[in-house]
C-alpha positions as CSV (number, residue, x, y, z in Angstrom):
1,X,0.0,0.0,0.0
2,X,1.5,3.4,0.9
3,X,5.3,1.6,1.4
4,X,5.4,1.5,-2.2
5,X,4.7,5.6,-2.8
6,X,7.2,8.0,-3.7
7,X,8.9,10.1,-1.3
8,X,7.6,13.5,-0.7
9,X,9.3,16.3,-0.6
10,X,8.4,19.9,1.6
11,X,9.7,23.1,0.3
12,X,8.5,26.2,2.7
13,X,5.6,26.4,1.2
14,X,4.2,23.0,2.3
15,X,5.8,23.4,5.5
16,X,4.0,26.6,5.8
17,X,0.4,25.0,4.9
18,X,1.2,22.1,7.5
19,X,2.0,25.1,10.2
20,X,-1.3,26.6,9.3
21,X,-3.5,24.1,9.7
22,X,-1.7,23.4,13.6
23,X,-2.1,26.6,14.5
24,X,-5.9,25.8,13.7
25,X,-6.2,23.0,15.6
26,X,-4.0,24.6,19.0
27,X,-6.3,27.7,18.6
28,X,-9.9,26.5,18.1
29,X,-9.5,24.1,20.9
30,X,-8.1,26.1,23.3
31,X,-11.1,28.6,22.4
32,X,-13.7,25.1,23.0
33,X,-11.8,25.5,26.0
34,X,-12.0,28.9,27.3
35,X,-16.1,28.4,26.3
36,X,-15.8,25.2,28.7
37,X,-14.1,27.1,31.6
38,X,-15.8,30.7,31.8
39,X,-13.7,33.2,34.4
40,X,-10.8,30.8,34.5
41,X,-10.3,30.5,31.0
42,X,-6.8,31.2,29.5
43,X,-6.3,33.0,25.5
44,X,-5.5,32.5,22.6
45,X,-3.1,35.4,20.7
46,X,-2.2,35.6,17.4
47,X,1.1,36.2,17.1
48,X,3.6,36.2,13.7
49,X,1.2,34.0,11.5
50,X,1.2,32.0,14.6
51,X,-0.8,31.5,18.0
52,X,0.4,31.7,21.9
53,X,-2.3,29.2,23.3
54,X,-3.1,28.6,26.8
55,X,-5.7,26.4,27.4
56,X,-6.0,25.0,30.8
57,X,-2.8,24.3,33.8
58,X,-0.7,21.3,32.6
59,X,-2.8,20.9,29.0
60,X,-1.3,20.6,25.9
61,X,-2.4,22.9,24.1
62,X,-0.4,25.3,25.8
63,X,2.1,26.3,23.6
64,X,3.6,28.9,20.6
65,X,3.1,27.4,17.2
66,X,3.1,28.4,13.6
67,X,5.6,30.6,13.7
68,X,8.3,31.5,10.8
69,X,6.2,32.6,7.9
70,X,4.6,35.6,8.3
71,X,7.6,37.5,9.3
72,X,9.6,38.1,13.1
73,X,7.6,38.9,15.9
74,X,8.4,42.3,17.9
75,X,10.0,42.1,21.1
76,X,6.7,43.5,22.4
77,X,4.6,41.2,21.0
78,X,6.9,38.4,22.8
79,X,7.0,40.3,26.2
80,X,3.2,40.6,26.1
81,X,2.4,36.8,25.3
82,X,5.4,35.9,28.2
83,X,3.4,38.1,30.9
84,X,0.4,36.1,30.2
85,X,2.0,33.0,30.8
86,X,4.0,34.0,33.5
87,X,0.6,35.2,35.3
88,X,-0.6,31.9,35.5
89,X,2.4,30.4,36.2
90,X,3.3,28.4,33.3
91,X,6.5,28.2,31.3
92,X,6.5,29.6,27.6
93,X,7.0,26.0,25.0
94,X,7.2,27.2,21.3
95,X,7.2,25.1,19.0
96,X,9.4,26.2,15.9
97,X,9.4,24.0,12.6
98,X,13.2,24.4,11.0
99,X,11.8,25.6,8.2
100,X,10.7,28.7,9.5
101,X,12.5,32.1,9.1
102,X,16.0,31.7,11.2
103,X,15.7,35.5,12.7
104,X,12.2,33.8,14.6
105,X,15.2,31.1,16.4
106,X,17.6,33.8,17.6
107,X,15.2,36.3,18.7
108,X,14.2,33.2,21.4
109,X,17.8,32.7,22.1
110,X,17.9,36.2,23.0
111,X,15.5,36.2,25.4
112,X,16.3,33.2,27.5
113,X,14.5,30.2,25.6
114,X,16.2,27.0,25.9
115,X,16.3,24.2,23.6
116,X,14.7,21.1,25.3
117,X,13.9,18.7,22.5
118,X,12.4,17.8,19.0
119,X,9.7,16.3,17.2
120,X,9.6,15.2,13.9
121,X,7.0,15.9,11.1
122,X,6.4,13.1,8.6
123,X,4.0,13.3,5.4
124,X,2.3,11.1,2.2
125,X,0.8,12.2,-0.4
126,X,-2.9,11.0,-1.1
127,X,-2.7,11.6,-4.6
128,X,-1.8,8.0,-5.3
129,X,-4.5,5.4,-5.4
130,X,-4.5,3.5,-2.2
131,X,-4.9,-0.2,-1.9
132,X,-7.4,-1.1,2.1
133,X,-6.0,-2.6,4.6
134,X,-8.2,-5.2,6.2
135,X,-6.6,-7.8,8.6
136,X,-8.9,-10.5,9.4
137,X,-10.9,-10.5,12.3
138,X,-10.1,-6.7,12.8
139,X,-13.4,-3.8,12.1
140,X,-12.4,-0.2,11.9
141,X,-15.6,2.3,12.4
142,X,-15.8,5.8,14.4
143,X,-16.8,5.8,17.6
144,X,-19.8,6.6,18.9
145,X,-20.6,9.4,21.5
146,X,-21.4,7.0,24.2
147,X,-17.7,4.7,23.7
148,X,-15.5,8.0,24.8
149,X,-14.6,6.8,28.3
150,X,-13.3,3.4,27.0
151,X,-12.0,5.7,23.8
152,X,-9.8,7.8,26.4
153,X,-9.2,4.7,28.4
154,X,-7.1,3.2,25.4
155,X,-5.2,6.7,24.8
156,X,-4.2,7.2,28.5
157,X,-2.7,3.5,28.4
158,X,-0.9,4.2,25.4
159,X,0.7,7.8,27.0
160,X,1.5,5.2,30.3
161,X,3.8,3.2,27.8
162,X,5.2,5.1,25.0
163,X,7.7,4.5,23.3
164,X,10.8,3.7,24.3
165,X,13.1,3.5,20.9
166,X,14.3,7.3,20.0
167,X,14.3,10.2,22.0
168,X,12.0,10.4,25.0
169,X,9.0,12.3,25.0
170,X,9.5,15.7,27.7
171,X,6.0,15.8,28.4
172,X,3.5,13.7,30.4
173,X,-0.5,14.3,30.9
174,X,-2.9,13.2,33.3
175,X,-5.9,11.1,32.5
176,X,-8.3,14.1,33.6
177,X,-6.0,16.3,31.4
178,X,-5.8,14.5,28.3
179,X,-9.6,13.9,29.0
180,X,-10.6,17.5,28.7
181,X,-8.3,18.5,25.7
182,X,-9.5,15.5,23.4
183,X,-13.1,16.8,24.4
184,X,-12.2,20.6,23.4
185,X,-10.8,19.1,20.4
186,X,-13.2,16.3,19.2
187,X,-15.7,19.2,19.9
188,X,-14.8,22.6,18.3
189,X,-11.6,21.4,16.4
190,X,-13.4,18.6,14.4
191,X,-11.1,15.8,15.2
192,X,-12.9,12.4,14.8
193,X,-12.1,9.3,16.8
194,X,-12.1,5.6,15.7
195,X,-12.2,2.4,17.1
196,X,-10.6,-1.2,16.2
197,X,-12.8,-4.2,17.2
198,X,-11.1,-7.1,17.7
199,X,-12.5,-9.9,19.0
200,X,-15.7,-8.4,20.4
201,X,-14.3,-5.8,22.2
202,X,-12.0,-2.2,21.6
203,X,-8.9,-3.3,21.0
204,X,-7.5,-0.2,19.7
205,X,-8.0,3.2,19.0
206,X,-7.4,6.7,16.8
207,X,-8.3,9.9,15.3
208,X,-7.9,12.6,13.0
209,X,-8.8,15.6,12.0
210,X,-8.7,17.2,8.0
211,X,-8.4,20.9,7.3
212,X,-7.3,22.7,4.2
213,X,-6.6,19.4,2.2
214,X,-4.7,18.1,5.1
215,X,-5.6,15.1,7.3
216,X,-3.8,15.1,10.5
217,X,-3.2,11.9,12.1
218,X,-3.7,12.7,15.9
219,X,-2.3,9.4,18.2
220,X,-3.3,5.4,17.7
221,X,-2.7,3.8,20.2
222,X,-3.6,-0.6,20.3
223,X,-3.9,-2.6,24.2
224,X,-1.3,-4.9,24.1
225,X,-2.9,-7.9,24.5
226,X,-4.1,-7.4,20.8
227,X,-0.7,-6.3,19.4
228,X,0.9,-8.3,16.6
229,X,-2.9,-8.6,14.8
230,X,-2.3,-5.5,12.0
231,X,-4.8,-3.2,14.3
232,X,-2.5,-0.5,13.4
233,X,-2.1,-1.1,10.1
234,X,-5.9,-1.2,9.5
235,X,-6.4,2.2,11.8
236,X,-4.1,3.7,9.4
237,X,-5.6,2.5,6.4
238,X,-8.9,3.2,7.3
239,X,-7.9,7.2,7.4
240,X,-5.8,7.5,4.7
241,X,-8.6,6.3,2.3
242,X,-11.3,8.4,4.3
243,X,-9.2,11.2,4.3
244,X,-8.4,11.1,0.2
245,X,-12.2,10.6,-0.4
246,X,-12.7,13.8,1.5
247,X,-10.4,15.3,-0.8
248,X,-7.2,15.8,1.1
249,X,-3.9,15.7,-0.8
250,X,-1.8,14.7,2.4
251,X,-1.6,13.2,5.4
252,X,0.8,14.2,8.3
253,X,1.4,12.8,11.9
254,X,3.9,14.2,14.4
255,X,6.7,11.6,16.2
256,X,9.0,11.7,18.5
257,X,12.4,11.5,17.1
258,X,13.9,8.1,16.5
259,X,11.5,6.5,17.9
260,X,9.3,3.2,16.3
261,X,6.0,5.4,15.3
262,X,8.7,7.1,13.8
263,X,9.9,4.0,11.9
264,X,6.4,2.5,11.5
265,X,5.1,5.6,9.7
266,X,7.8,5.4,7.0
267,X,7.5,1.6,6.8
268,X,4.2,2.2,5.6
269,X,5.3,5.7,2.7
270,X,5.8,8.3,5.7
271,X,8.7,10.7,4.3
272,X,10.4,13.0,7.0
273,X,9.4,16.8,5.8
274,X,10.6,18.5,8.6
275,X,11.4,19.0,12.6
276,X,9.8,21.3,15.0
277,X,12.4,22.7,17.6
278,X,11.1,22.8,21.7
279,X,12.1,25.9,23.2
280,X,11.1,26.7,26.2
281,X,11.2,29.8,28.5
């Protein structure tokens, strides 16, 4: 299926696109979740084609993102965005793609940031006819409004044992935490879950979410007593196809770097486009 694809290749342009449509997804679900949480509700700031995002304490969608195509930020516009964090106590992560403009990377040295770790970017196209996936025994369907708890059971086990080929994730979320942002995010962002069935029960899990031709692969996660069966595979499969009958040209998915998602996405056509930078202040 997708092993046999060309590789693709990002110039700035497609890096920029990719940037775009994160920025989307950071901003409209930390604005689910300032609608959720009323007086404590954090912001969202545009800043240099990008957004500064603070959602919730300890959530992941607190972060800097998008920036390096629209031009440097001001020193202002930084010192405002860092007196919002630093009022609710929370370090400043931005997350730079190193594809962006250089000046965006020495202005943050300049003002303290530190470099604390990468992830990579990976791509396919979806131009290419794509041949199912279909394991036997194994059913791919979304999941229903009433299956979230066992939904979010399956993604907390699989943040309780990531991987541990490459470099190490820096971040870890609580159940309650991860809880609330894939709410925000199924709700406002339009990211759509799915479930594997294996036999009889949930034996796996994912989602996605597509937005300006792009499909963004957001986490699968399989239990491990139903490893080794192709449920990955088949989760994959299931979105690529859905996601180039919507009409999307490309699918991404974030990794760690070095690590076996990281291998298993270009095992099955993945190419490496680019890698985001942590800095962190």
């Amino acid at each position: 299926m997708a092993s046999e694809h060309a590789p693709l290749f990002c110039d700035i342009e497609l890096g920029a696109r990719i940037e775009r449509v994160e920025t989307e997804l950071i901003a409209t679900g930390s604005a689910a979740a300032a609608a959720r949480l009323g007086d404590e509700a954090g912001f969202v700031i545009p800043i240099g084609g990008g957004v500064a995002s603070f959602a919730a304490m300890g959530s992941p969608l607190n972060k800097v993102a998008g920036l390096g195509f629209a031009g440097i930020p001001g020193e202002h516009e930084f010192e405002a965005l860092e007196k919002q964090f630093a009022v609710r106590d929370a370090p400043v992560q931005v997350e730079l793609a190193h594809l962006g403009d250089p000046g965006i990377g020495e202005l943050l040295t300049g003002r303290g940031y530190r470099l604390i770790s990468y992830e990579n970017v990976l791509g396919i196209s979806l131009t290419e006819p794509l041949e199912p996936v279909t394991p036997p025994g194994i059913e791919i369907r979304h999941s229903g409004a009433g299956e979230f708890e066992i939904w979010l059971d399956i993604v907390t086990e699989g943040f309780a044992h990531p991987d541990t080929q490459g470099v190490a994730s820096h971040e870890d979320f609580p159940r309650d935490v991860i809880a609330d942002a894939m709410r925000d995010l199924t709700a406002a962002a339009g990211v759509q879950r799915y479930v594997a069935i294996h036999e009889q029960g949930i034996a796996g899990v994912a989602s996605m979410r597509m937005s300006q031709g792009i499909a963004q692969l957001t986490g699968a996660t399989t239990l491990p007593a139903h490893r080794r069966y192709g449920i990955q595979s088949a989760l994959l499969s299931a979105r690529l196809i859905e996601a180039a009958a919507a009409g999307c040209d490309i699918a991404v998915i974030t990794t760690q770097p070095g690590s076996k998602s990281q291998q298993n996405a270009q095992r099955r056509g993945f190419s490496l486009l680019y890698t985001r930078a942590i800095l962190v202040k």
